[in-house]
C-alpha positions in Angstrom: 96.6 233.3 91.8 94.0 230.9 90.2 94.4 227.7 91.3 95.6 224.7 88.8 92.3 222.6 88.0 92.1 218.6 88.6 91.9 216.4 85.9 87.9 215.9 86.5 87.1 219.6 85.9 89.0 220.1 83.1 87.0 220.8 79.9 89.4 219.0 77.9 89.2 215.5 79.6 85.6 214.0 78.9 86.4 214.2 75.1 89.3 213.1 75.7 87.8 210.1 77.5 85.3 209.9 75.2 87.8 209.0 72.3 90.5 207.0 73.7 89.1 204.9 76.9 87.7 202.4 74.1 90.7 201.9 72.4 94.5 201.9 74.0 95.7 201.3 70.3 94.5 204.8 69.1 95.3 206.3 72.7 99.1 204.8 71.9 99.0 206.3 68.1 97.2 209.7 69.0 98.5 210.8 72.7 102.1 209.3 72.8 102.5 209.8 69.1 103.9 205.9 68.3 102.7 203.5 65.6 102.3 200.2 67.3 103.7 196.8 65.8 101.1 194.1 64.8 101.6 192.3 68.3 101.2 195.7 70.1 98.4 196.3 68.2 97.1 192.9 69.0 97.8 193.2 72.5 96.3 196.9 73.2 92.7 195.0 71.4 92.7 192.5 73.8 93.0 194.7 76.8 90.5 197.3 75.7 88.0 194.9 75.8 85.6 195.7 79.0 86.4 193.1 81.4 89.4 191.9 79.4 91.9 188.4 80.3 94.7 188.8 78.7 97.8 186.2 78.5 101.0 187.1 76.6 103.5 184.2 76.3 106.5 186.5 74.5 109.8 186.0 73.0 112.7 188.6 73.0 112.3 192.0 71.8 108.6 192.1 71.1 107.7 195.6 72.3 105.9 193.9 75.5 107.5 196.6 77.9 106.7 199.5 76.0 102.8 198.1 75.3 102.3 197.6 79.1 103.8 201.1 79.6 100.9 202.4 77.2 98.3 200.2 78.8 98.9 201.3 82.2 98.9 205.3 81.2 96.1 204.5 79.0 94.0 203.1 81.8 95.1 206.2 84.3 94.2 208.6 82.3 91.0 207.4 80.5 88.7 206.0 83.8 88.2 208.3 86.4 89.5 206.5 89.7 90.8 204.3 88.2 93.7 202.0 90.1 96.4 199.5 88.1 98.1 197.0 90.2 101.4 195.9 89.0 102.9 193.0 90.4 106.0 190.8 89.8 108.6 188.8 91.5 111.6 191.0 91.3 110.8 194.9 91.9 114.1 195.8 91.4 113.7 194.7 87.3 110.3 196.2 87.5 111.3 199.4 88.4 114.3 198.9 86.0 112.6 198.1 83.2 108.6 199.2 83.0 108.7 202.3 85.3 111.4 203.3 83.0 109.2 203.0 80.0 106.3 204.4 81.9 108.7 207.6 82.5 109.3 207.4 78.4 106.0 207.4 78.1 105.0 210.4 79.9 108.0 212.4 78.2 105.7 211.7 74.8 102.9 212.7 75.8 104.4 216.1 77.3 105.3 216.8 74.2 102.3 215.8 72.0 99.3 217.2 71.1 97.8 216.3 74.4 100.5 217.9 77.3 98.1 219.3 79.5 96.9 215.8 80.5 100.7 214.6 81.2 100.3 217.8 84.0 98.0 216.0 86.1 100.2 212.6 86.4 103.2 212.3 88.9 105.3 209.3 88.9 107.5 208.7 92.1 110.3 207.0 93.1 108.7 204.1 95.1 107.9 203.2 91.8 104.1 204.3 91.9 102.2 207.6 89.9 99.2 208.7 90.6 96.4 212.0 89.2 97.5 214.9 91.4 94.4 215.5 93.7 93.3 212.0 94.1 96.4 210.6 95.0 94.1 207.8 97.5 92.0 206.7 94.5 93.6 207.6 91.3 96.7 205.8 91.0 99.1 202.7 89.7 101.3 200.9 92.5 103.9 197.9 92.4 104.0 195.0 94.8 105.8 191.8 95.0 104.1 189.0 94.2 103.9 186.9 97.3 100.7 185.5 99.9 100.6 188.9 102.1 100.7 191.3 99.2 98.1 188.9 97.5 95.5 189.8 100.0 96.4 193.7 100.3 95.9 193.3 96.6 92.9 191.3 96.5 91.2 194.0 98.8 91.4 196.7 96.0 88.1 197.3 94.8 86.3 199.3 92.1 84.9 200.2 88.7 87.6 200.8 87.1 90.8 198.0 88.3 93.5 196.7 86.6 95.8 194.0 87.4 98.8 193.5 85.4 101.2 190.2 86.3 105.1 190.8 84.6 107.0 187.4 84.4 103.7 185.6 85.1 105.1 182.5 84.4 107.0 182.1 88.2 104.3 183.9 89.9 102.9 181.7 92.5 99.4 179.8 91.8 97.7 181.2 95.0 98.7 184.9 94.2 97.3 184.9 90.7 94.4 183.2 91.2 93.4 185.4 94.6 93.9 188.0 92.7 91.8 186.9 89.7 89.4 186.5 92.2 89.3 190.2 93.1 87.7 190.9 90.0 84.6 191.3 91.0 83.4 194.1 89.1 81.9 194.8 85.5 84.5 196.7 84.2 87.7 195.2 86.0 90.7 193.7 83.8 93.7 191.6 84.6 96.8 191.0 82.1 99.8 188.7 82.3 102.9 188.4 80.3 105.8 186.2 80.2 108.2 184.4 78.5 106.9 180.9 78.6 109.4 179.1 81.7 107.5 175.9 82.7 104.6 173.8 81.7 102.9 174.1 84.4 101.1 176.4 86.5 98.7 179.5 86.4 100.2 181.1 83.6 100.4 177.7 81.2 96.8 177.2 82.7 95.9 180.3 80.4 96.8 179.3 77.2 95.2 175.8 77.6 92.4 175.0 79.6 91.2 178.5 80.9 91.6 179.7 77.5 88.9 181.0 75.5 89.1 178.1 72.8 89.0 175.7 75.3 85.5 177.4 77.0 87.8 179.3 79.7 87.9 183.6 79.8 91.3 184.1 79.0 92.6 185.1 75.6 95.8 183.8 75.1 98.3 185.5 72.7 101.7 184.4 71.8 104.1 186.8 70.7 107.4 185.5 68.2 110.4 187.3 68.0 110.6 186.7 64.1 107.1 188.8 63.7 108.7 191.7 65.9 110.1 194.8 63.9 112.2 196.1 66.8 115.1 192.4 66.2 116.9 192.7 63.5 117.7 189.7 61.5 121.1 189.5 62.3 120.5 189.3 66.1 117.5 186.7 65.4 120.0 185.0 63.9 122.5 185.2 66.2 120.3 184.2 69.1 118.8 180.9 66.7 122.1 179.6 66.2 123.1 180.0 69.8 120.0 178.3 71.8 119.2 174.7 72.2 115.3 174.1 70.9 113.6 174.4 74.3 115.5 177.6 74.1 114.5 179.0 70.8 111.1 178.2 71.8 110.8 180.0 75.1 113.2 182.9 74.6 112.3 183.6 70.5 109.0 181.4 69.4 107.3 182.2 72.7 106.1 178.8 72.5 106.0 177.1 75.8 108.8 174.3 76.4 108.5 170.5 75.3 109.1 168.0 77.1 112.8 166.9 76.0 113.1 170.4 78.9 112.9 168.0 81.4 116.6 167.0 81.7 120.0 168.8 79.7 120.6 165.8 77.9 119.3 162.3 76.8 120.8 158.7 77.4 121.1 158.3 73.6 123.2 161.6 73.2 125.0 160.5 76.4 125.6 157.3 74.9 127.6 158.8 71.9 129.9 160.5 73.3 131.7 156.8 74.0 131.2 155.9 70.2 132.3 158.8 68.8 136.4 158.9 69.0 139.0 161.4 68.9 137.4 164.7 67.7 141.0 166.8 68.6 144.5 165.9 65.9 147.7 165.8 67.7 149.1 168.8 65.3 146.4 171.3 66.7 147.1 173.5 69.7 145.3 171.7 72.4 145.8 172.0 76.1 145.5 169.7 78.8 143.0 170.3 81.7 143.1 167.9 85.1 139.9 168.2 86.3 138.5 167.6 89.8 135.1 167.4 92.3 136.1 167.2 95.9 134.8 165.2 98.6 135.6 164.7 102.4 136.9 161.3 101.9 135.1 159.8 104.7 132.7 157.4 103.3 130.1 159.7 102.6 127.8 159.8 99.2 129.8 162.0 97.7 132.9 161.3 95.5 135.7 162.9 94.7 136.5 162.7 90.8 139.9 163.3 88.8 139.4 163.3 85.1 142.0 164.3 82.5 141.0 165.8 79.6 142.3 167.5 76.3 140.5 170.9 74.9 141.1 173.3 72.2 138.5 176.3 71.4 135.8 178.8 73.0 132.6 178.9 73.6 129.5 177.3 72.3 129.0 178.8 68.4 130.6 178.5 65.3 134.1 176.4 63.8 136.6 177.6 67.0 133.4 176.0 69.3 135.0 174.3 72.5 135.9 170.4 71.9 136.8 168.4 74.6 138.5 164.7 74.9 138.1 163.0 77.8 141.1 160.3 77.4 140.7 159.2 81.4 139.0 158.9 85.1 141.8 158.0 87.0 140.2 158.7 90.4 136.2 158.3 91.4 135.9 157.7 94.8 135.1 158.5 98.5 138.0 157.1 100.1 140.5 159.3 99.8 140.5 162.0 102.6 139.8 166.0 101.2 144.2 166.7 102.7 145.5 164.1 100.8 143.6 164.6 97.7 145.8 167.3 96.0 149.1 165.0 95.6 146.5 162.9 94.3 146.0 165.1 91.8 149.6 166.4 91.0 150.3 163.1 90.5 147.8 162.3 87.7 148.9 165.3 86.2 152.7 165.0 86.3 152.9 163.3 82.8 150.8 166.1 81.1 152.9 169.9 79.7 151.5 173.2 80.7 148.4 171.7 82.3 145.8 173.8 83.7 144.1 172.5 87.2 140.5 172.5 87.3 138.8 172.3 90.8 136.1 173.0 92.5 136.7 175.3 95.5 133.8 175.1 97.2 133.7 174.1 100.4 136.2 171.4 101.3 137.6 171.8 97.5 139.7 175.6 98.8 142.2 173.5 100.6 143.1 171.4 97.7 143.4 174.3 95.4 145.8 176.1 98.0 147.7 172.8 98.1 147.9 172.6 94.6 149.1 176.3 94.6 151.6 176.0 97.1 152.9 173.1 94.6 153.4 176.0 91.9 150.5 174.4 89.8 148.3 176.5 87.6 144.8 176.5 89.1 142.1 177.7 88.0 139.0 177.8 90.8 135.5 176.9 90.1 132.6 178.2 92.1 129.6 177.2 90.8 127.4 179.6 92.2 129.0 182.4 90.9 127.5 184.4 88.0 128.7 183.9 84.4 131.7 186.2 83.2 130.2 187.2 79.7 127.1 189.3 79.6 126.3 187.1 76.8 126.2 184.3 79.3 125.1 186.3 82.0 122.1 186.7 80.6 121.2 183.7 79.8 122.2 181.6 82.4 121.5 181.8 86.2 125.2 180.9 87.3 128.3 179.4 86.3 126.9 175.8 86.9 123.9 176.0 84.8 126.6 177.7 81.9 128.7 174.6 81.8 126.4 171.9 82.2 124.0 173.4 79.2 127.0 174.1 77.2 128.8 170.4 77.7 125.3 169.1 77.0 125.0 170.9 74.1 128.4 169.8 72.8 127.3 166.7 73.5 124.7 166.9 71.1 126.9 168.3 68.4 129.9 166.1 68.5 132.3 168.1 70.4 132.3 166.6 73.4 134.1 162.6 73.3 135.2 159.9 76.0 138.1 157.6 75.1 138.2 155.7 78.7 135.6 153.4 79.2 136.2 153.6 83.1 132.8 154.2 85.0 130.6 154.3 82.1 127.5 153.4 83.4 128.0 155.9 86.5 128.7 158.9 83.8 125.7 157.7 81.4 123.6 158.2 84.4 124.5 161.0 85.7 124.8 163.4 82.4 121.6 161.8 80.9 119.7 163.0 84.1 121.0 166.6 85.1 117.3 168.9 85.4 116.8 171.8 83.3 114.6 174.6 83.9 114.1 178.4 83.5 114.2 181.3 85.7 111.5 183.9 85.7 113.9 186.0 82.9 113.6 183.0 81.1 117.6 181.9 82.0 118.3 178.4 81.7 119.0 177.1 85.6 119.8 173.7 87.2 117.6 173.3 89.9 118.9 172.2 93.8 120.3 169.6 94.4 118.0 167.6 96.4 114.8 168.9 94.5 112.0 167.1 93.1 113.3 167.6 89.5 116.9 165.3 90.8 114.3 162.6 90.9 116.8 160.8 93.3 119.8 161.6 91.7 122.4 161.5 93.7 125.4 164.0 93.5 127.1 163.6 89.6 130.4 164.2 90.8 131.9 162.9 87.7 129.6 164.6 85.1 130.7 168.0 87.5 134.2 167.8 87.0 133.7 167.1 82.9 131.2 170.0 83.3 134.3 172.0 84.9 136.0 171.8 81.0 132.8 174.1 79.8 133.2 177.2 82.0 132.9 180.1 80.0 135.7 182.0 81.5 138.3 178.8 81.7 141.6 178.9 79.4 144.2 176.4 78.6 147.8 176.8 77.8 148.9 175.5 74.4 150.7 172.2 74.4 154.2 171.9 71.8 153.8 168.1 72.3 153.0 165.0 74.3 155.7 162.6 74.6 154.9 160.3 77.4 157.1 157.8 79.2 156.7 154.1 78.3 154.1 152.3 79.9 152.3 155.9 81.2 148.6 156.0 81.8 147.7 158.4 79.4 149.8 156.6 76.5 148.0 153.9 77.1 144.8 155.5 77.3 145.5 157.1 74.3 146.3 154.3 72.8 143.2 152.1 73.5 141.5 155.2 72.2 143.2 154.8 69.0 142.7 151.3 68.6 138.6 151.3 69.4 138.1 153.9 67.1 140.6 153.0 64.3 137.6 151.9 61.9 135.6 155.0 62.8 
């Protein structure tokens, strides 16, 4: 039985080198049979450069995975002993997501013109491949981008090495830049992409002062979603009209945020949600939400907040958008214990039909709700933490916290969110004008720890939390017929200070 030959002493492979290891653009076109976009095409230029440094700051749907796919076969195949490090924070969405291409990938070019070269590859499952024969020398491999892998990393050597950063943006500063360091030979390349999370860091150091306009090595490319043939105008559309701008620019433009990032709101869009009056009629079908943050009740910073509110509508898009009335903050404060606070509650809600009780159940907060439910109240339980119920959300936020506070922000902005009480103003201007915003490494808007640097000394916003509560994308109301209150009642009065203030509005 003759035995199969190695990729070196096949006949077919120096030609093959010989055409293709100058140009992944005609490697893509010829040996996996696609026609690059004009960004793929600008990205495989870039890389093929000898001794190459390569930054891609992308939007959505840009053909980024399937380019990186074609890089890292083109550079396995076309260099002999060659090795392509590929490195990221999350594996799991590596594997998910490149590997899978990188399987696509190989498929094509088994059935091109050019099979006999897929012969020699094997991909496994630890998510590595590798030229059969050489599996020591000749390969690609994954690693999680932290300080010990850095160093393993860094101590790949050779002619022919290329280091590839997904989601560069979160990748930590020493990792990036020890590995940049590794590049100590002629040939060797290194290539990040990412959607453009924070302005700061190795990656943002890439497109401004290491980059090549600004005298540095690194040519920057930034890749919009509305120059990508694979997004439809509809779905460009649809995503447009659903982000904020910091959004559009990271997730669509590829265009690094701005600085209103820094916090989900302003004091001036804070402010107008006391000037701007009653945004719900009294003949729609609203529902009533009584909404409420839970504290111990023992003189510690935290508060616990009771806030009633009126809301008709879903979600964040479009004329049936959410719109919320905040006609009253009965309760803000630390001195009523955590066992006591659920009659509390009741009580504020007594005067309101088919109201909906919104309260957080986290820690101390899962007694009151119990409370409330042994009561026979409708509760619905918030958890912050928790993941978002829509994919739609899902996907772009982190959890259920980040989802409401965006989205009341962002009501806020467009007039759908109103106060009618003038009850702890100042404390609620401060507190929703200074929430943090940033992004995950997937480019999801998140609200960082409480505590963090971004909090700037914040203390807990209990109150903004429980108007926050109103937002949650999987929270319903029951219709209300009417709202006939008893003489003298909070709420009417409320309501009708409301209607006074606003009555030349």
């Amino acid at each position: 039985m003759t035995k199969p030959l190695l990729l070196p002493e096949d006949p077919r492979w120096a030609p093959f080198c010989e055409r293709y290891a100058g140009s992944a653009e005609q490697f893509s076109i010829e040996v996996q049979g696609i026609i690059p976009s004009s960004q793929q095409r600008e990205l495989f230029g870039s890389v093929s450069k000898s001794r190459s440094r390569t930054s891609v700051s992308s939007g959505h749907g840009t053909g980024k995975t399937a380019g990186l796919a074609n890089i890292v076969l083109w550079h396995l195949l076309c260099y002999p002993m060659s090795v392509t490090l590929l490195t990221a924070n999350d594996m799991d969405q590596l594997k998910a997501t490149l590997w899978k291409e990188i399987g696509v990938a190989l498929e094509r070019i088994r059935r091109g013109p050019h099979s006999w070269i897929a012969e020699h590859v094997e991909i496994l499952a630890n998510a590595t491949c590798r030229v059969i024969g050489f599996e020591l020398v000749w390969f690609v491999e994954s690693k999680t981008a932290n300080e010990k892998t850095a160093n393993k990393m860094a101590g790949r050597h050779g002619e022919w090495l290329l280091v590839i950063g997904d989601e560069a943006s979160t990748l930590p500063d020493n990792v990036l830049t020890t590995l940049t360091g590794a590049l100590t030979e002629q040939h060797n390349r290194m290539l990040l992409t990412s959607q453009p999370t924070r302005n700061a860091g190795f990656f943002w150091r890439t497109h401004n002062e290491l980059a090549t306009r600004n005298g540095g090595e690194w040519t920057p490319l930034v890749f919009d979603s509305f120059d990508s043939p694979f997004v439809s105008d509809d779905s460009l559309l649809e995503l447009w009209n659903s982000y904020d701008d910091d959004e559009r620019n990271v997730r669509i433009m590829g265009i690094f945020p701005q600085d209103s990032s820094k916090h989900m709101m302003s004091l001036k869009v804070a402010e107008a949600m006391f000037r701007r009056g009653r945004i719900i009629d009294d003949n729609e079908n609203f529902g009533w939400f009584v909404l409420g943050d839970i504290a111990s009740g023992e003189g510690l910073r935290d508060k616990s907040a009771c806030v009633i509110a009126r809301v008709i509508g879903y979600g964040d898009m479009g004329p049936e958008a959410r719109r919320v009335e905040i006609i009253e903050v009965p309760i803000l404060t630390n001195k009523i214990r955590s066992n006591m606070f659920a009659k509390s509650l009741a009580d504020e809600g007594s005067e309101l039909e088919n109201v909906t009780y919104v309260i957080d159940s986290g820690g101390l907060g899962i007694n009151v709700c119990q409370d409330l439910e042994d009561m026979g109240k409708v509760v619905h339980r918030v958890n912050w933490g928790n993941p978002c119920f829509k994919k739609r959300n899902s996907d772009r936020y982190l959890n259920l916290r980040a989802q409401a506070m965006h989205q009341a922000a962002r009501a806020a902005k467009e007039g759908r969110l109103s106060v009618l009480t003038q009850n702890y103003r100042n404390v609620l201007l401060t507190q929703s004008s200074r929430i943090p915003k940033s992004f995950t490494d997937k480019g999801r808007v998140r609200v960082p720890p409480k505590g963090s640097v971004e909090w700037d000394g914040l203390s807990s916003p209990d109150l903004w939390d429980a108007i926050c509560f109103s937002m949650l994308d999987n929270l319903s109301y029951i219709v209300c017929e009417g709202w006939v209150r008893s003489s003298g009642g909070v709420l009417e009065s409320a309501m009708a200070r409301a209607e006074s203030l606003f009555s030349d509005v």
